[in-house]
C-alpha positions as CSV (number, residue, x, y, z in Angstrom):
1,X,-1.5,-65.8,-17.8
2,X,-1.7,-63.5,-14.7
3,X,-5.0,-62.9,-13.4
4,X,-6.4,-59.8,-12.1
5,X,-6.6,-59.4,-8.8
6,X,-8.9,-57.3,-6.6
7,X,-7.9,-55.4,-4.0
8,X,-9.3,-55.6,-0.3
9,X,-10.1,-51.9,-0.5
10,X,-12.6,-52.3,-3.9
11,X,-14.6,-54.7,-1.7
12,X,-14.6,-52.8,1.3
13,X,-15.8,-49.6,-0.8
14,X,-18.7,-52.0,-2.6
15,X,-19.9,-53.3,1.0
16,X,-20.2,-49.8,1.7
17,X,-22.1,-49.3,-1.0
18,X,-24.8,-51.7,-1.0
19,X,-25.4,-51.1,2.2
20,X,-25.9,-47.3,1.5
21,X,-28.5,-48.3,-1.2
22,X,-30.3,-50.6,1.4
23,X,-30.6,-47.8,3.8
24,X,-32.3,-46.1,1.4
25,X,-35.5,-48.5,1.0
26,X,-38.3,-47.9,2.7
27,X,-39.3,-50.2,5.6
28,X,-43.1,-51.2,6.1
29,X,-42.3,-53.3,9.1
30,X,-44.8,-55.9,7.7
31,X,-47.9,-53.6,8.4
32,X,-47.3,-50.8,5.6
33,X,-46.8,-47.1,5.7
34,X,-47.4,-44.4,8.4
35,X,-48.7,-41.7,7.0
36,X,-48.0,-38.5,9.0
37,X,-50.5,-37.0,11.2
38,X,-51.1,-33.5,10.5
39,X,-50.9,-31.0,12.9
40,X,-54.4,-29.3,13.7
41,X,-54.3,-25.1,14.3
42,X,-56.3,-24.8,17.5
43,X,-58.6,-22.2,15.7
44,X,-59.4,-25.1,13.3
45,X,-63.4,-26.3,13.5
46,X,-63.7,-29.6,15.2
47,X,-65.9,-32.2,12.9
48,X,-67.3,-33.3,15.7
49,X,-68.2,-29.6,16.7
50,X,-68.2,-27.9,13.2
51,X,-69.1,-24.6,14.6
52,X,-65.8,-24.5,16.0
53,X,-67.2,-24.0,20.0
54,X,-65.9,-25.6,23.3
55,X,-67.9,-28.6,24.6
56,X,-68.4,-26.6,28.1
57,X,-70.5,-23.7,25.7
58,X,-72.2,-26.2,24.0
59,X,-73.7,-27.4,27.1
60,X,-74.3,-23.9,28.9
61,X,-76.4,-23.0,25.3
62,X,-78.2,-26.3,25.4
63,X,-78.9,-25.3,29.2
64,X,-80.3,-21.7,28.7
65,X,-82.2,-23.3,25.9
66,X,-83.9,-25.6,28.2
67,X,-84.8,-22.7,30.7
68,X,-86.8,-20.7,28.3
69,X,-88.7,-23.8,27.2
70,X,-89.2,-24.4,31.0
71,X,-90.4,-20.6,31.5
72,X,-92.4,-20.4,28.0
73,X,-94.4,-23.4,29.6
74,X,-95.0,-21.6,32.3
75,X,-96.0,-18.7,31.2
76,X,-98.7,-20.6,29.2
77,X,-99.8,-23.1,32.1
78,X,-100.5,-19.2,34.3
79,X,-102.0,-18.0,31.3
80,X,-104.5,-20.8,30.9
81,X,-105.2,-20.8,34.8
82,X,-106.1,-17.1,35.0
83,X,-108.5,-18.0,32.2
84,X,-110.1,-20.5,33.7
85,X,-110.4,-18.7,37.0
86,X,-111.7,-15.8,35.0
87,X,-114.6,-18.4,33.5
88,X,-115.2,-19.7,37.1
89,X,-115.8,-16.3,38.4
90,X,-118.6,-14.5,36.6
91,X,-118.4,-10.0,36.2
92,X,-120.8,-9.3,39.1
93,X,-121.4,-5.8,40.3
94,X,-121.4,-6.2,43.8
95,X,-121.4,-2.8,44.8
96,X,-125.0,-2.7,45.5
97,X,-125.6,-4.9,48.1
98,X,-129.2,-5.7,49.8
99,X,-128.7,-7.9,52.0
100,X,-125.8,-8.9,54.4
101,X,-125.1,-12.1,57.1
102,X,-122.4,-12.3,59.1
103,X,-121.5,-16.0,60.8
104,X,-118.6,-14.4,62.9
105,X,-116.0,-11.8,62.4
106,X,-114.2,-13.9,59.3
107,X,-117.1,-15.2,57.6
108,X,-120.2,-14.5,56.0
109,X,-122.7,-13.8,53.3
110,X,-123.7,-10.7,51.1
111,X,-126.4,-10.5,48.4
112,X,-127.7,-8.2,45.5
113,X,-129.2,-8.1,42.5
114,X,-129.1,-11.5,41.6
115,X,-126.0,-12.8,43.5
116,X,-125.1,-14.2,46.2
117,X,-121.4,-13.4,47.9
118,X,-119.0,-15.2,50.6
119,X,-116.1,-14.1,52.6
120,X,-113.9,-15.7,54.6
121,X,-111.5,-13.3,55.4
122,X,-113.8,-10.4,57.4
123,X,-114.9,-9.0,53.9
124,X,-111.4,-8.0,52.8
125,X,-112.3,-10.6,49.4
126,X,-115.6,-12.1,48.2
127,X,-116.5,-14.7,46.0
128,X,-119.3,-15.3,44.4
129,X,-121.1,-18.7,44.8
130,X,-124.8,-18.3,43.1
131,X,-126.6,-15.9,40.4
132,X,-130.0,-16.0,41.1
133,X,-133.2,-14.4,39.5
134,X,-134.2,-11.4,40.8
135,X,-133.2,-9.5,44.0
136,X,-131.8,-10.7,47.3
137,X,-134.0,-9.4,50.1
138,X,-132.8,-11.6,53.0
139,X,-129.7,-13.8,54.2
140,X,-130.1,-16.0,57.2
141,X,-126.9,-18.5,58.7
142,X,-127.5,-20.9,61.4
143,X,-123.9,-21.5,61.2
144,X,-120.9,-21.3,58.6
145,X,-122.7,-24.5,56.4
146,X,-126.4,-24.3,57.0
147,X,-127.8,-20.7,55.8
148,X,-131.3,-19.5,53.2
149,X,-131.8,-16.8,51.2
150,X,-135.2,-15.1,50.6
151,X,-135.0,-12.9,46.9
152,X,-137.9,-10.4,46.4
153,X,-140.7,-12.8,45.1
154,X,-140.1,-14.9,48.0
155,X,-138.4,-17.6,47.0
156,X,-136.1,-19.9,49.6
157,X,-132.9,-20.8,48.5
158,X,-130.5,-23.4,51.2
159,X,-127.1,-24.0,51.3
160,X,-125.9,-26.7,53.6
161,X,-122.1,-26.5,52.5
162,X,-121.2,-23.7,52.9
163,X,-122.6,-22.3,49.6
164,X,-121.0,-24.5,46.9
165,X,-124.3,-25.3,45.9
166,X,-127.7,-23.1,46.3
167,X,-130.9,-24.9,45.7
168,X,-134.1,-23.7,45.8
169,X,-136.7,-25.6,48.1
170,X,-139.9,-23.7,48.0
171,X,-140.5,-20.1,49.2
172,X,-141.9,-18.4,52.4
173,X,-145.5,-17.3,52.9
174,X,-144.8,-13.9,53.8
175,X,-141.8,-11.3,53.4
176,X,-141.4,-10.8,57.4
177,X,-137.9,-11.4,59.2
178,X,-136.6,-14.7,58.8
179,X,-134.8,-16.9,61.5
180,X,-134.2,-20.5,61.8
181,X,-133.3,-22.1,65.3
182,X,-131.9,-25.7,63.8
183,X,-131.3,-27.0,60.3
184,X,-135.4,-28.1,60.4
185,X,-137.2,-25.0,62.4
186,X,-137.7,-21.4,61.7
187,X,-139.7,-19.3,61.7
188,X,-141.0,-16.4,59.1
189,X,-142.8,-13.7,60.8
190,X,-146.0,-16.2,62.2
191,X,-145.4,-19.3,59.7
192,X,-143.4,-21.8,61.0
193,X,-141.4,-24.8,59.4
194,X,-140.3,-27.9,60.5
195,X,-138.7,-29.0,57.2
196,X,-136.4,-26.5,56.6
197,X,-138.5,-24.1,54.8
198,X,-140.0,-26.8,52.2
199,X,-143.3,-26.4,54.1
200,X,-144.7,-23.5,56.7
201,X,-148.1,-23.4,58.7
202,X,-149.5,-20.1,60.4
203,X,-148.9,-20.4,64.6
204,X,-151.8,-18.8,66.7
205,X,-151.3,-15.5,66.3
206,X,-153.8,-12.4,68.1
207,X,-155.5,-10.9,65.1
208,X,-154.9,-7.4,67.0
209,X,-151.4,-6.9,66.3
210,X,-149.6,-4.7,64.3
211,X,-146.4,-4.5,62.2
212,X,-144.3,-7.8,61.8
213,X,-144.1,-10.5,64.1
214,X,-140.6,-11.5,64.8
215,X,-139.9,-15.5,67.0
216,X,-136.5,-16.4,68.2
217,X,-137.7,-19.4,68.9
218,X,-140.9,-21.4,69.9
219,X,-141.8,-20.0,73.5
220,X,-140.6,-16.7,72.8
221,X,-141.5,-13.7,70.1
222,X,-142.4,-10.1,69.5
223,X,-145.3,-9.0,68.6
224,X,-147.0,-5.2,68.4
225,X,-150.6,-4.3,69.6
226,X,-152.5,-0.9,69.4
227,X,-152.8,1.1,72.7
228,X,-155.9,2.5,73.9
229,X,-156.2,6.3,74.7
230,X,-156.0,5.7,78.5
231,X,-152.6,3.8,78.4
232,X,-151.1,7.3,76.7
């Protein structure tokens, strides 16, 4: 019997065959497929940044938006000072004014109908430190703390800081000039007080002047007396 026979050139066509067919197998490599990474347009919207802007954008938006919260607050916190600086300073007329003091060329005192007034700038602004009933007839300042206010019914009012506070401490006996030569002594017309106008006492006085009698200070005042027809 003759048996077939094949040929070197069958096997070397089937090698190439099978090795064709495992070429075409996919490889995972042990760790499974890659699946391809698609390409993204650059107009595409980021998913971390949906709206599709740049991270430099982002951050000049989030700055602007910062900057009007910053000036909004502002605006408010000036708002609510110029109210309360409206509330601290009352609508006073001061227009008419009855009675004036000055300390020195920068500072000094004003008064009117029921107010008393301070500048510190020669009169260029004034603020006002009391409201007081009735009419301010006289101011007097011993210096740029210590100064008293006489209104119309006679009534003494003291600062001695400057006039942050006003207090009244009694009232003179009389309505004549008023002048005080330390924080405790002054004098109004002949009354005299040595308490800082709590109290006052009449000083020896001729009963034959006339007109107001005006001290300056213990040994020295003014005082007027009638003249007879010879000394015309």
């Amino acid at each position: 019997m003759i048996k077939p026979r094949i040929g070197f050139g069958f096997i070397l066509l089937l090698l190439i065959v099978v090795g064709l067919v495992a070429g075409c197998q996919p490889s995972d490599g042990g760790d499974g497929a890659q699946a391809p990474v698609p390409e993204q347009s650059p107009n595409a919207p980021n998913r971390a940044n949906p709206e599709g802007e740049s991270p430099a954008n982002s951050n000049h938006a989030a700055g602007e938006a910062d900057d009007a919260g910053d000036h909004s607050a502002d605006a408010e916190q000036n708002h609510t000072n110029d109210q309360k600086a409206s509330a601290l300073q009352p609508d006073v007329d001061l227009a008419d004014v009855t009675a004036v003091r000055l300390v020195n060329h920068k500072t000094g005192w004003i008064g009117g109908e029921g107010w008393i007034a301070y500048s510190d700038n020669g009169g260029t602004e004034w603020e006002v430190q009391a409201q007081l009933k009735g009419t301010v007839r006289q101011i007097f300042a011993l210096n740029g703390k210590q100064a008293w206010t006489v209104m119309e019914n006679n009534d003494l009012y003291r600062t001695t800081n400057g006039g942050q506070t006003w207090d009244r401490i009694g009232s003179t006996p009389n309505g004549d000039f008023l002048h005080f030569i330390s924080p405790e002594s002054g004098f109004s017309g002949q009354a005299i007080t040595e308490d800082g106008g709590k109290t006052w006492r009449e000083m020896d006085i001729p009963d034959t002047t006339l007109g107001e009698d005006y001290f300056h200070e213990y040994s020295t005042g003014y005082a007027g007396e009638p003249m007879d027809d010879k000394s015309l």
